[in-house]
C-alpha positions in Angstrom: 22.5 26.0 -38.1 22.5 29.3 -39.9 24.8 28.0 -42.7 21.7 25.7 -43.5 18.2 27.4 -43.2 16.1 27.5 -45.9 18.1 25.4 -48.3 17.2 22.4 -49.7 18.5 18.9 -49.1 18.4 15.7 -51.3 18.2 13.6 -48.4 17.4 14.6 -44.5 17.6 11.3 -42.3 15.9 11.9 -38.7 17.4 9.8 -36.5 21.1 9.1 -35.6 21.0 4.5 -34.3 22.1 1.9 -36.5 19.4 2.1 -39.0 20.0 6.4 -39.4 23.6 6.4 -39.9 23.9 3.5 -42.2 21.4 5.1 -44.6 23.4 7.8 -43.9 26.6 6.0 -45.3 24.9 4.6 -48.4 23.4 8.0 -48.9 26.5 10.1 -49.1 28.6 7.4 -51.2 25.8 7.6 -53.7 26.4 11.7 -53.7 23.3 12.5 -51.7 25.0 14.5 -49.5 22.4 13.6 -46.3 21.7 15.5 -43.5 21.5 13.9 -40.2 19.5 15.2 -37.4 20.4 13.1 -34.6 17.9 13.8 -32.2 17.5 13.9 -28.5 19.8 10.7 -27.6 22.6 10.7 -31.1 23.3 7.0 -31.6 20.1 5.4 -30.6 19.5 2.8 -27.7 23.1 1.0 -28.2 24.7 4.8 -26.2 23.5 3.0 -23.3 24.7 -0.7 -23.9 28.3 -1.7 -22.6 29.4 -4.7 -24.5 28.1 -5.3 -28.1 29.5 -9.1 -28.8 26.7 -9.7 -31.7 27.4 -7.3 -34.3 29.8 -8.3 -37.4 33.2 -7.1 -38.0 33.9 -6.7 -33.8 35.1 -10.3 -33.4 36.3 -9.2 -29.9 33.1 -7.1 -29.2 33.0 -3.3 -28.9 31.3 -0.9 -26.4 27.9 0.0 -28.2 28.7 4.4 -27.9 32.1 3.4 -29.6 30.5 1.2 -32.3 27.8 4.6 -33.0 31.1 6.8 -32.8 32.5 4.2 -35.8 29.2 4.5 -37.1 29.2 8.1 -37.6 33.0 8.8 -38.5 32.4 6.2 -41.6 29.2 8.0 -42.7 30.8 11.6 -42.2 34.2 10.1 -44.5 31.9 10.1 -47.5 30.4 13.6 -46.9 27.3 13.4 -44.3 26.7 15.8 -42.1 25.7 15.1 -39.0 24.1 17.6 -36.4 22.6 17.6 -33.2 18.9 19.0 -33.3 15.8 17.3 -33.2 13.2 17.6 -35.6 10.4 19.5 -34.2 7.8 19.6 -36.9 7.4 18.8 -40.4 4.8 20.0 -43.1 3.5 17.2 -45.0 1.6 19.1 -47.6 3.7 18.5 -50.4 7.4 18.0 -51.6 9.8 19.3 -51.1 9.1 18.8 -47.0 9.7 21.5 -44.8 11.6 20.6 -41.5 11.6 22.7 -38.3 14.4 21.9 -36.0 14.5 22.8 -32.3 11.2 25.3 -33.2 13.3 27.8 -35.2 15.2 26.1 -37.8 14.1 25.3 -41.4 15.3 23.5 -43.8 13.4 21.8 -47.1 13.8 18.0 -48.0 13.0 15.7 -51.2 13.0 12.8 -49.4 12.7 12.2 -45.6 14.5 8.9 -43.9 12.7 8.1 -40.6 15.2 6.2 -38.7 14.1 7.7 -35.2 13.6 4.1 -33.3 12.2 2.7 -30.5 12.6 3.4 -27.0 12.2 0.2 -24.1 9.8 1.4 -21.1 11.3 1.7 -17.5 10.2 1.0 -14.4 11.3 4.4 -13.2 13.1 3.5 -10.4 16.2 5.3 -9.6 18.2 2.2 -9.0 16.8 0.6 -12.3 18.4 3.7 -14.5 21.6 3.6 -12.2 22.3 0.1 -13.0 21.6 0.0 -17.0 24.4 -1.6 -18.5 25.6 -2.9 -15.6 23.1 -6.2 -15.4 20.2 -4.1 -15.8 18.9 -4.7 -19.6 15.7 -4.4 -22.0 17.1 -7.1 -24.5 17.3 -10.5 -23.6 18.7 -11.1 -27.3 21.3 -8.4 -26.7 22.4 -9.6 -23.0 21.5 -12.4 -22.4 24.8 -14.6 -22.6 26.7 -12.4 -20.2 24.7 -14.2 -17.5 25.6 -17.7 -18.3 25.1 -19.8 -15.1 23.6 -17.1 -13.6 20.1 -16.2 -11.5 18.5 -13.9 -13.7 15.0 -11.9 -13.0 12.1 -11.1 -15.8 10.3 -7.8 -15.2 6.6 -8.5 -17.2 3.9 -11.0 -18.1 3.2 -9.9 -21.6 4.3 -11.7 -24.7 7.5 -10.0 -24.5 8.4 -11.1 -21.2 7.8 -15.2 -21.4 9.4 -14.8 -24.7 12.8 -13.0 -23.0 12.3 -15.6 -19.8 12.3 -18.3 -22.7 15.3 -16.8 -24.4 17.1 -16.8 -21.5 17.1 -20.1 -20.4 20.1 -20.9 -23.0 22.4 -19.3 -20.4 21.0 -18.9 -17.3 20.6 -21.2 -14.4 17.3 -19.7 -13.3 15.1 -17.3 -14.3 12.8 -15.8 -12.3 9.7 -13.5 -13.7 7.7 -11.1 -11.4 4.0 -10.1 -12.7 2.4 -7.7 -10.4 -0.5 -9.3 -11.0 -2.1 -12.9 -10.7 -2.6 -13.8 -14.4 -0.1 -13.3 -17.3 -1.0 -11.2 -20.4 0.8 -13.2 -22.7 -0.9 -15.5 -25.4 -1.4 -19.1 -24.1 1.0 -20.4 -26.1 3.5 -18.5 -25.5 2.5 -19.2 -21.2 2.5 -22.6 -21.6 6.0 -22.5 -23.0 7.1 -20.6 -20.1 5.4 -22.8 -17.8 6.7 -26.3 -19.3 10.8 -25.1 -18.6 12.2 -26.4 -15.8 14.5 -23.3 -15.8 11.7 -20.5 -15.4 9.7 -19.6 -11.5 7.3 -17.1 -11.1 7.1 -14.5 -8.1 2.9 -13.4 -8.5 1.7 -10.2 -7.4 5.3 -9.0 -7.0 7.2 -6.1 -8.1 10.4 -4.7 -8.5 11.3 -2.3 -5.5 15.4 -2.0 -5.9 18.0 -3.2 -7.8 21.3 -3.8 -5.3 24.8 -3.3 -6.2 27.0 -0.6 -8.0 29.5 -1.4 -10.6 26.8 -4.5 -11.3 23.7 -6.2 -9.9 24.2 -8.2 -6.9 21.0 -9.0 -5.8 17.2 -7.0 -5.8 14.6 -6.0 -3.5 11.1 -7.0 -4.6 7.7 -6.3 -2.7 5.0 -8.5 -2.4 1.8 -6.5 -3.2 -0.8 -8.2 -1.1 1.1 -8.8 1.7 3.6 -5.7 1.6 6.5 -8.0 2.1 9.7 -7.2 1.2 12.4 -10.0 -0.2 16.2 -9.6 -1.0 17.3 -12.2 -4.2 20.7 -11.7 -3.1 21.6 -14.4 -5.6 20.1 -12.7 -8.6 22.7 -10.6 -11.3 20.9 -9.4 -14.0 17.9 -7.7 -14.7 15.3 -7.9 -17.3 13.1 -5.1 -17.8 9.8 -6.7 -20.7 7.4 -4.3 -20.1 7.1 -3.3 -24.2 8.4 -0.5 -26.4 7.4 2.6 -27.5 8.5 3.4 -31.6 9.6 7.6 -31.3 6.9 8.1 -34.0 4.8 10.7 -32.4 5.7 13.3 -35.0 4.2 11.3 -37.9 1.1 10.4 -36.2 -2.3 10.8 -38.2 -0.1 11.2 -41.3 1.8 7.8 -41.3 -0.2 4.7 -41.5 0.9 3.0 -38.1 0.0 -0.2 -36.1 -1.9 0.1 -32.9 1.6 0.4 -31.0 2.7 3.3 -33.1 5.5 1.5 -35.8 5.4 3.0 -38.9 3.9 0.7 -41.9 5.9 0.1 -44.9 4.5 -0.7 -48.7 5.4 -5.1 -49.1 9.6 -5.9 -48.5 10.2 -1.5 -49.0 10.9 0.7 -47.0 8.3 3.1 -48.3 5.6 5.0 -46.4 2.1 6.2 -47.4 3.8 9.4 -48.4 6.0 10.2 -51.9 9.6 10.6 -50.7 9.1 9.6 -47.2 10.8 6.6 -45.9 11.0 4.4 -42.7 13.7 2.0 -41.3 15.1 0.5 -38.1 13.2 0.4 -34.8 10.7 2.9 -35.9 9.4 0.4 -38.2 10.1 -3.2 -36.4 8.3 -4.3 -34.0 9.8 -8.0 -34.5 13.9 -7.7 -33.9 15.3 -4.6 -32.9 18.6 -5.6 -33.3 21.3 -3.0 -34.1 22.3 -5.0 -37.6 19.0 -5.8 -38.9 18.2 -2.2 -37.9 21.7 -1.3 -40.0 20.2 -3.6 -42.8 16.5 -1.8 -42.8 18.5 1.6 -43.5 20.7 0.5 -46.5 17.6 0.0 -48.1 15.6 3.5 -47.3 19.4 4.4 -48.8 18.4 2.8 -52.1 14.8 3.4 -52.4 15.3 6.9 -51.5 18.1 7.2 -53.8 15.8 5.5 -56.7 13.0 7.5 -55.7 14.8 10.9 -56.6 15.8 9.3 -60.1 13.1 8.5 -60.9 11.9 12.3 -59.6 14.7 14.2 -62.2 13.4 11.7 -64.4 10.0 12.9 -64.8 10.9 16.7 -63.8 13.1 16.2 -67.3 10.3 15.0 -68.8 7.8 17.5 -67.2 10.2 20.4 -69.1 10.7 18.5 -72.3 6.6 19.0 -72.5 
């Protein structure tokens, strides 16, 4: 990192998924030269996917850390540089931003790309993070039609969960949800829909205790909470986990306007924040799809309006001189 401190950078993208590296690539072919800090997990959520059948251009599908790797080579052919180091702390006071990485690095940027994402919440059960990718999932949309014919389990009773139960009824047999508790959370619309399929049982006051098998899910332990009781689905191969996500937006907190969840808030169809020169894309910012191309799609554009945003910067520094 010593060949960087205290310089200053046109560009500085925090965040390494989908969203980061293709503002990465649009930055550096428009002579940005970014820099990429690719934070505590480089490549996002898709490091820890196996098969990735829904993104364009991999007609046979692609594992998702060897779609990131392509990711990354393509951004770094047109001059970004990427580096592992996580942005510790930033000063918002004025531009250009100053950056601390890993608490001893600084650098100075004139526009900031937040692409640091969203991560799914876990169970925490050993067996849960032993299984993931191998029928244990957060993303019904992502997974889902690997199961097809197939007794699948919802972990939730939010909005999230009937809505990945609903989802997975295209390919599954059954689905079953387990809600720890009595009542859902979800929205009665969204329960009734859940209700109405044919396709969908619920297991009340139940929880996940252990997910069985090793190379993939072959069946689940799940206890009963009233009664203590504990009951193998030995028939049951994959594993949804719809407990909610959490945007990695702590560092902008109090200086980013956020929803109650914590995703960043962008000005109309832009990807601009409350800040000059401060711009937010993929998961960080959508609470909606978090889908590895419309994440890809959100950080082309920070690309652009960052890259418009500095033109429009010399512009008026020209100006600023001329006077």
């Amino acid at each position: 990192m010593e060949d960087i401190v205290g310089k200053t950078f046109d560009v500085i993208i925090v965040g390494s998924g989908p969203a980061g590296l293709t503002a990465a690539l649009y930055a550096a072919r428009a002579d940005l030269n970014p820099l990429v800090f690719e934070g505590p997990e480089p490549g996002g959520q898709l490091m820890q996917t196996t098969d990735v059948e829904n993104y364009p251009g991999y007609p046979e599908g692609v594992m998702g850390p060897q779609m990131m790797q392509d990711f990354r080579a393509q951004a770094e052919r047109f001059g970004a540089d990427c580096r592992y180091g996580m942005v510790t702390d930033i000063e918002f006071d004025g531009r250009p931003y100053k950056l601390e990485v890993d608490e001893e690095t600084e650098v100075f940027a004139k526009t900031i790309i937040v692409s640091t994402g969203a991560s799914a919440k876990w169970l925490g059960l050993e067996s849960e993070q032993e299984m993931r990718g191998k029928g244990v999932s957060a993303c019904a949309t992502c997974d889902g039609a690997f199961f097809r014919d197939e007794h699948v389990i919802v972990v939730g009773g939010g909005d999230t969960a009937m809505e990945e139960a609903t989802f997975l009824t295209k390919f599954a047999s059954k689905v079953t949800v387990l809600h720890r508790r009595q009542e859902l959370r979800a929205s009665k619309a969204m329960q009734n829909r859940a209700f109405n399929d044919d396709k969908i049982e619920f297991m009340w006051d139940t929880e996940l205790k252990e997910v069985l098998g090793e190379e993939a899910v072959d069946g689940v332990k799940v206890v009963n909470n009233e009664t203590k009781e504990v009951t193998t689905l030995d028939d049951v191969t994959g594993v949804f986990i719809a407990i909610g996500h959490k945007p990695n937006t702590d560092l902008f907190k109090g200086v980013l306007e956020m929803d109650d969840v914590g995703y960043i808030i962008t000005k109309g169809q832009s990807t601009e924040t409350g800040l000059p020169g401060i711009f937010a894309c993929g998961d960080a910012m959508d609470p909606v799809y978090r889908q590895a191309v419309t994440a890809a799609g959100t950080g082309c554009r920070a690309a652009l309006d960052a890259e418009r945003f500095l033109a429009h910067a010399d512009v008026e520094e020209e100006k600023a001189v001329a006077e």
